[in-house]
Every structure is written in C-alpha cells, then in structure tokens.
C-alpha positions as a printed Julia matrix, in Angstrom:
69×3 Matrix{Float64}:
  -1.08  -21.52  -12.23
  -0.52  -17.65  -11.48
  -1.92  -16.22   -8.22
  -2.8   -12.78   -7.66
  -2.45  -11.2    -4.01
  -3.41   -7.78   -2.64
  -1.65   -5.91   -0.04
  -4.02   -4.93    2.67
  -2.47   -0.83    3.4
  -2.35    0.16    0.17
  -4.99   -2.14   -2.43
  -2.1    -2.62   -5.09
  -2.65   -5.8    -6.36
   0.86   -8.42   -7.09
   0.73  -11.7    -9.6
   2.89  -14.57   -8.95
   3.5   -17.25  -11.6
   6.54  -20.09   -9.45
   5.1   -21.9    -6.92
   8.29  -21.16   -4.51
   6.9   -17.4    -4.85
   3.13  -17.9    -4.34
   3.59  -20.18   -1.36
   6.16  -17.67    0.2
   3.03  -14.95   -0.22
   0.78  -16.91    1.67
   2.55  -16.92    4.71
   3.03  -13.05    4.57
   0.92  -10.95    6.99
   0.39   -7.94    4.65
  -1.35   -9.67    1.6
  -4.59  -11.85    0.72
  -4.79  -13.97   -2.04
  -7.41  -12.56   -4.29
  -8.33  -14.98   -7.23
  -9.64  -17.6    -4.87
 -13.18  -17.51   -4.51
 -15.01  -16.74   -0.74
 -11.22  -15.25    0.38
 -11.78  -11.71   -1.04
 -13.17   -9.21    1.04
 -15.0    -6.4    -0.51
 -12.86   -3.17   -1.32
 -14.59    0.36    0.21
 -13.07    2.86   -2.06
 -15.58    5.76   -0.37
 -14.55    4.79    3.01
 -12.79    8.24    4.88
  -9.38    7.75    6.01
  -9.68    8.27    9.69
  -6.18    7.91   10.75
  -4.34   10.54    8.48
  -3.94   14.27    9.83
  -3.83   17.14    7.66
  -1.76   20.31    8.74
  -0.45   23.17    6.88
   2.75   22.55    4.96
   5.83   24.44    7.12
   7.77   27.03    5.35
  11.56   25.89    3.91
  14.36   27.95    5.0
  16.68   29.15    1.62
  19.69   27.27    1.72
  22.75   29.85    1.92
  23.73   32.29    4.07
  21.26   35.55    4.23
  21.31   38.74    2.01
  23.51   41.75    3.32
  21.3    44.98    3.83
C-alpha cells in the first residue's frame, strides 16, 4: 500500500510504495504522512513569509584584470 508524505519547509509532497521505505519516513522529523485521514493539517498557501529578508542584489565584480586607460 503506497504512502504519501509531505515535507513540512517546503509542501513538496513524496510517495513511497516498500514498507522498509514508508516506515523509515515515519520516524523522520521533516515529513507528515498525508493520505491518512485526521493527520493532515491544512496547507495556508496566502500565509506571508515572515522570516525571509529582501535586500538589493550586490553588484559582481568582472572577472579579469581592469582595462588600461
């Protein structure tokens, strides 16, 4: 019986067919099994990201040595 889990940071979603597989996933931290019922918590896809911080992109040197004047 194939088991589907979900990995809590990003929402990508895995499915596991041998047993040896599917009962090493349950016993990892970072992923819920989603295909039993009352285990699933409810996805917020409008939720705002709190903890990522936007800057301006810094400017890349050229590689080589400068241009004679």
């Amino acid at each position: 019986m194939p088991a589907t889990f979900r990995c809590l940071s990003s929402g990508q979603t895995v499915t596991f067919t041998l047993q040896h597989d599917i009962d090493s996933m349950k016993g990892h931290a970072g992923y819920v099994r989603v295909d039993e019922e009352g285990n699933e918590e409810p996805l917020q896809h409008d939720a705002v990201r709190t903890d990522t911080a936007f800057r301006a992109p810094t400017p890349q040197k050229r590689p080589g040595r400068p241009r004679k004047h």
